[in-house]
C-alpha positions in Angstrom: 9.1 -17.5 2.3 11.4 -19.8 0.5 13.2 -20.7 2.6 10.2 -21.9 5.1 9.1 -24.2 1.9 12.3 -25.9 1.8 12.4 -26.1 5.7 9.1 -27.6 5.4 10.0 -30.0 2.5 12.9 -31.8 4.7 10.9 -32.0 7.6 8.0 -33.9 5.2 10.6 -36.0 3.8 12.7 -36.9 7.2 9.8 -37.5 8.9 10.8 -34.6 11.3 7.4 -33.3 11.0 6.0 -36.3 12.9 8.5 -35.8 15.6 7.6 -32.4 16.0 4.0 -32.7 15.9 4.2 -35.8 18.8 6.1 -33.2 20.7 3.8 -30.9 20.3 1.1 -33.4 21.2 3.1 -34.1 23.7 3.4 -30.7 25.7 0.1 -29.9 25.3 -1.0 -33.0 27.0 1.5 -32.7 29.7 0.2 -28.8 30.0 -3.5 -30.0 30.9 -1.7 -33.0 33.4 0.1 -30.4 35.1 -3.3 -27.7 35.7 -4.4 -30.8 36.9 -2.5 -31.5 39.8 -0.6 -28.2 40.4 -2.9 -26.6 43.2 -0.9 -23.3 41.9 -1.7 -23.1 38.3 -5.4 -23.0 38.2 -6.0 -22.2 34.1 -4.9 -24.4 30.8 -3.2 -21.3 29.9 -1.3 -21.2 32.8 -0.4 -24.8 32.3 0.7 -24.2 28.9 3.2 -21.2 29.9 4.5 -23.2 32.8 5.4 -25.5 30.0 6.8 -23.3 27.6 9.1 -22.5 30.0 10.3 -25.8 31.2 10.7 -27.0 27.6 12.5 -23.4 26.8 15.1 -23.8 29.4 14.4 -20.2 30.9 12.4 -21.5 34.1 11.2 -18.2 34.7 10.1 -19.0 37.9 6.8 -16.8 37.9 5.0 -20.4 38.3 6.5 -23.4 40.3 5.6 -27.0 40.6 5.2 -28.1 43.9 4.0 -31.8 43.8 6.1 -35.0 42.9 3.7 -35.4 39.2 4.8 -31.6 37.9 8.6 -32.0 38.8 8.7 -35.1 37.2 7.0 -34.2 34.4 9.1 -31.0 34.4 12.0 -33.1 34.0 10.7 -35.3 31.2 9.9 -32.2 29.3 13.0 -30.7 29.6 15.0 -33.9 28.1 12.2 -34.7 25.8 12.7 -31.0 24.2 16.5 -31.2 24.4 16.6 -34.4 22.4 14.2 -33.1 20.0 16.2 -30.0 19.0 19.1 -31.7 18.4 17.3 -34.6 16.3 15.1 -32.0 14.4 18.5 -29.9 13.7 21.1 -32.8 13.1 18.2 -34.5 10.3 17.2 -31.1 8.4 21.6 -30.1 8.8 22.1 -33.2 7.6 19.3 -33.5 4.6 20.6 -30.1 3.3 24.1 -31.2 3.1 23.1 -34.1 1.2 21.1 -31.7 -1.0 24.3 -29.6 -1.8 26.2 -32.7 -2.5 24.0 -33.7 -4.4 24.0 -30.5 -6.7 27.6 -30.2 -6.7 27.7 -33.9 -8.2 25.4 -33.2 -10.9 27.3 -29.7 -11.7 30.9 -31.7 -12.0 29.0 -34.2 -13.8 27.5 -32.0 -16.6 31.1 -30.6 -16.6 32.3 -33.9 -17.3 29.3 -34.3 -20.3 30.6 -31.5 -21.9 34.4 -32.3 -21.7 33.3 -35.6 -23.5 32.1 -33.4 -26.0 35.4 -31.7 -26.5 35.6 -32.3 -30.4 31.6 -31.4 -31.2 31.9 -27.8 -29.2 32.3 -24.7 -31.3 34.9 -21.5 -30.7 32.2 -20.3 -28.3 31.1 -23.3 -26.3 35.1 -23.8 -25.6 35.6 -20.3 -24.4 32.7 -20.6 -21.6 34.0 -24.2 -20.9 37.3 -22.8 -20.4 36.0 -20.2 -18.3 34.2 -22.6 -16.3 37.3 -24.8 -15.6 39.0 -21.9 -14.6 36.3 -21.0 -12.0 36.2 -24.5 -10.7 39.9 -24.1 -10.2 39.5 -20.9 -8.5 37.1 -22.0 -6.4 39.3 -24.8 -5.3 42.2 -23.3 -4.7 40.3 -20.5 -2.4 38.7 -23.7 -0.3 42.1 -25.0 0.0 43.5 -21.8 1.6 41.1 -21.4 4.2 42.5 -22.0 7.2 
């Protein structure tokens, strides 16, 4: 649950969500342009499955279009939901390697706050700084011998 929060989040603060929800507006409109001129497909709902798969790729082939308006139309879906995967994947890939970054920064930085601090830090504080360090190092060492 989580995880669909945070998935949520970036595609609020991208502005993926809008790109999804034109899509979506999108398809749906196409779906009721297609029942309308595919003498095959006589019901929305037959419209809309036709055009979950063209937009799916899987082209089942249990419905067919047949005049110039559904093949075109076929087509545009078909690139339309190509280029909204990748865009929808590359900005939310993208937003939560920025968000990472962004965490590691502050971590080193607070690091960094604490080393300043050297001379204030008592017997304790120096042993769990040390500790740290030594993680850090660890951690860096295994990243650098991964092939």
């Amino acid at each position: 649950m989580k995880r669909l929060r945070i998935l949520k989040t970036i595609l609020i603060k991208t502005h993926a969500a809008d790109i999804l929800f034109v899509y979506v507006c999108f398809v749906l409109l196409s779906a009721l342009v297609i029942q309308m001129v595919e003498p095959d497909i006589t019901s929305y709902s037959d419209a809309l499955w036709y055009c979950y798969a063209v937009l799916s790729t899987a082209g089942f082939g249990d419905i067919v279009a047949a005049t110039l308006i559904g093949k075109l139309l076929s087509v545009v879906i078909t690139i339309y939901s190509i280029l909204v995967i990748a865009i929808v994947t590359g900005v939310v890939t993208s937003y939560y390697n920025q968000v990472i970054q962004l965490q590691q920064e502050e971590t080193i930085v607070a690091f960094l706050d604490q080393l300043e601090q050297l001379p204030n830090l008592s017997q304790e504080e120096l042993k769990v700084l040390a500790n740290r360090a030594a993680f850090f190092r660890q951690k860096r060492k295994n990243r650098q011998n991964k092939p």
